[in-house]
N, C-alpha and C positions, 0 to 999 in steps of 0.2 A: 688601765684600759679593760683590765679582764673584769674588774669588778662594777666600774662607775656607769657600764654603755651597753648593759643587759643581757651580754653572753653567760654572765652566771646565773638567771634568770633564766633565759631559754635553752639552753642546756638542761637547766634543773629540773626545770616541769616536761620535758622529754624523758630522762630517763630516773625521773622520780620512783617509776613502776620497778628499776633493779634497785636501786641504791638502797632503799628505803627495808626491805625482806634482807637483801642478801647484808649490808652493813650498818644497817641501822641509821644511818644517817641519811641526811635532806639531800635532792638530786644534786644542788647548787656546789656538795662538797666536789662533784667528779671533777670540777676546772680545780682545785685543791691538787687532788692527784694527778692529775695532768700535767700541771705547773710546778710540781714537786718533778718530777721524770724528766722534764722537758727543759726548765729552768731550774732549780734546785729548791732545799727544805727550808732553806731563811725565804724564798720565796714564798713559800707554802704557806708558813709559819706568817708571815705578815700580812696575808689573806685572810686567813682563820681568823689572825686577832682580829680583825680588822671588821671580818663579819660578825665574829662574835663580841665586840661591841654595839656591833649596831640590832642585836640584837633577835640576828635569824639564827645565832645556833646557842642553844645551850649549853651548859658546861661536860655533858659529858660529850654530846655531837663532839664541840670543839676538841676533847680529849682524845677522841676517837680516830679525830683525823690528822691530829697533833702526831698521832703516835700511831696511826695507820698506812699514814697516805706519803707525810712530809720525810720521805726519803730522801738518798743521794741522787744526780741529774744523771743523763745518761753518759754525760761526758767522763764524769768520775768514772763510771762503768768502765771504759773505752780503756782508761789508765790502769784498771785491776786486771782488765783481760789483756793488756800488752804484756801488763808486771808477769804474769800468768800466761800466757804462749796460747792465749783463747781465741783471739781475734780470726782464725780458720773457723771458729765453732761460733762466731758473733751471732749471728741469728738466731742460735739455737740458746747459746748463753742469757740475749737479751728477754727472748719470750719466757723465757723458762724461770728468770728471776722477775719478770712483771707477774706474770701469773702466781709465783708461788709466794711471792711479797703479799698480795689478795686475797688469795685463800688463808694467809695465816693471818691477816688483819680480819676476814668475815669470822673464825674461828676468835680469837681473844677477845670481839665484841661482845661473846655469848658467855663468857666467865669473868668473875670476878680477878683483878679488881674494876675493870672499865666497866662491866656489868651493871656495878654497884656506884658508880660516879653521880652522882645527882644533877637532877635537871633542873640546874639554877641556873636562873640569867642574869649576864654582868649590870653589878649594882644602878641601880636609878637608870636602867634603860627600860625601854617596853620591850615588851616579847615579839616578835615578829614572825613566828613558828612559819614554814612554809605548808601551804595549803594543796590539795591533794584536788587534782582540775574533774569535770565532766565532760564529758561531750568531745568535742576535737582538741586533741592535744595540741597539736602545731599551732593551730590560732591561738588556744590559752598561754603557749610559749610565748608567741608575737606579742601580747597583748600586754604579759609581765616587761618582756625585754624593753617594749616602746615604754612603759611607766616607766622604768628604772632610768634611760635616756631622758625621760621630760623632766626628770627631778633634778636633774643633773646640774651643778653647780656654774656651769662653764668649764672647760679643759684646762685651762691657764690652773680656774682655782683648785683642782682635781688633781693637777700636776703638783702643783706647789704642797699640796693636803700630803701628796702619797709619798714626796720626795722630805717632807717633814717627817713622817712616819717612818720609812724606814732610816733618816740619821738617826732618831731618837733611840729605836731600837738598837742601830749599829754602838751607839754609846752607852747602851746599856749592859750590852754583851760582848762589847769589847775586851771587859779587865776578869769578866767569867773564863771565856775560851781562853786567851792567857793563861790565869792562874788554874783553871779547871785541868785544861790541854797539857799544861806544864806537870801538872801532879800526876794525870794519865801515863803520861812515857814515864816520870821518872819511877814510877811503882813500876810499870813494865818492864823496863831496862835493868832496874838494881836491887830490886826486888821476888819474889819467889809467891807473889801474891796471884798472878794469870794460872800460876801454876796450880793455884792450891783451887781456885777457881775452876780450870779445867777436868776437877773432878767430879765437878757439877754435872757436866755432861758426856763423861767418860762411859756412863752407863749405855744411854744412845749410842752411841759412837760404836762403841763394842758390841753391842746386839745385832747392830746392821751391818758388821762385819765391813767396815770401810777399812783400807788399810793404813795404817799409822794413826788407831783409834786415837791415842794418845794427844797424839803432835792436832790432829783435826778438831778435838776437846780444848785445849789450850788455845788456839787458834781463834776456837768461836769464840772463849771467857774474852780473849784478849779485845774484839772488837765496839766491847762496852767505852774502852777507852779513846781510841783512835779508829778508824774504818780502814785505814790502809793497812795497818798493820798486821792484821791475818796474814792478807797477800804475801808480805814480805818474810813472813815466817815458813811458808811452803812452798816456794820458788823451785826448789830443789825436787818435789813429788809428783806420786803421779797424779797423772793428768785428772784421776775420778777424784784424789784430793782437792787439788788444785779449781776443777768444778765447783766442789760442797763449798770452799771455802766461798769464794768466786760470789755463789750466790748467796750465803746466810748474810756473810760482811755487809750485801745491800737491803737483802731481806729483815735483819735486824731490827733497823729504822734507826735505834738510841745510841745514842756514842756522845760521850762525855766530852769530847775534843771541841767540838762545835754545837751540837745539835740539840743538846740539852739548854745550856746557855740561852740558844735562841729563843729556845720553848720558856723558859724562866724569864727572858726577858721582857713577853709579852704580857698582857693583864691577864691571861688564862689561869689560873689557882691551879698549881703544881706543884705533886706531893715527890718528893726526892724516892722514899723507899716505894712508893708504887710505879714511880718508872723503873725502877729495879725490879719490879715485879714483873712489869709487861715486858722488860725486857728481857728477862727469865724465859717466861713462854716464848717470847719470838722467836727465840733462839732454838730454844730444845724443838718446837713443833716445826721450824724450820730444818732444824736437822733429819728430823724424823720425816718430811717430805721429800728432801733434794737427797740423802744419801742411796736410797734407792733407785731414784733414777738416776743419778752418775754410776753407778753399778749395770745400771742396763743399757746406759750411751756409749761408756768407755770400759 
């Protein structure tokens, strides 16, 4: 519904004029992020493919938003701030991790490797770039939103189209998260790998004087593999920890447990060691924004 009856359409040529400067991408992505928050990232995730077959976003648009927007829902949120004793601080917890998820998604657009992603469009489709309106925006909205409804298949066939899509997907990414998910904990659990990981970001950590630089460093490395797992490692700390983790673990975006799998499962051409790469910066530039301000909240 979000895609077939022109709300991504009139949405997009409304706030074309942010999306476009601040993330580089087409207005049409903000129902992407929206519907990643609000519903979850295999939601997101089967949007993106979905437009990026037909051809309005390019390969790296699509990347962008892959790995910008398609985060955890807010429901997940709700279960890291119970885990976490947040839910007194929910308001502040939620803007604070929408916002600072944004800013580090507008920042990684400007460096490599997304920077450098090419604007190819998926094979044997036509380009369908979104086009940049004159004159009154709201009627140029109207005008796309009514096209998109006249093209429209009928609902039945719409349903049926979208409810094919995402089995295929679900059975694509089924025996990934499995076997992905599975490797994740067990390196986490019997292994000494988050640990050696955690020296990644030990540096931040300890510059910005959080306390339990340490345990806060492993924490983040840890959340490459599962999303809950940070939380569950600093149950025990204080509360400015408990914040930083709180928000990177969503701010992240990448975790091997599910969210990768989904992204692989789609037709989107995805490089393994460049999601470790962007998942690098999310992290450290997310540390480097939230550990400050838990320091000045709590």
């Amino acid at each position: 519904m979000l895609v077939g009856y022109g709300l991504m359409e009139f949405i997009g040529v409304l706030v074309r004029p942010f999306m476009r400067p601040v993330f580089r991408t087409p207005g049409r992505s903000a129902i992407d992020a929206v519907a990643s928050f609000v519903g979850s990232y295999s939601l997101a995730l089967l949007i993106t493919n979905r437009v990026y077959l037909e051809g309005k976003y390019h390969r790296r648009e699509a990347m962008i938003i892959a790995t910008g927007f398609s985060t955890v829902s807010a429901t997940f949120m709700i279960v890291v701030a119970n885990a976490l004793d947040l839910m007194e601080h929910w308001t502040l917890y939620f803007w604070s991790t929408l916002l600072i998820t944004f800013l580090v998604t507008a920042v990684t657009v400007r460096i490599p490797p997304l920077s450098r992603e090419p604007e190819d469009y998926a094979p044997g489709v036509d380009p369908r770039p979104e086009q940049d309106h004159a004159g009154n925006r709201f009627a140029a909205a109207w005008r796309e939103a009514r096209a998109t409804v006249a093209a429209d298949p009928g609902v039945g066939r719409t349903v049926l189209t979208n409810l094919k899509d995402g089995f295929v997907m679900a059975m694509a990414i089924l025996p990934s998260i499995l076997s992905i998910g599975l490797l994740g904990l067990v390196l986490a659990e019997f292994t000494p790998v988050f640990d050696w990981l955690g020296y990644l970001f030990y540096p931040i950590t300890w510059a910005l004087q959080i306390p339990e630089p340490m345990l806060v460093a492993k924490a983040a490395a840890l959340g490459v593999s599962e999303m809950f797992l940070p939380a569950a490692l600093v149950t025990e700390s204080a509360m400015s920890v408990k914040f930083v983790v709180a928000v990177v673990s969503v701010s992240q975006i990448i975790f091997f447990s599910a969210m990768v799998p989904s992204l692989v499962g789609t037709q989107i051409p995805v490089s393994i060691p460049r999601l470790l790469v962007v998942w690098f910066l999310r992290v450290a530039i997310s540390l480097a924004l939230t550990i400050p301000l838990a320091l000045l909240l709590f």
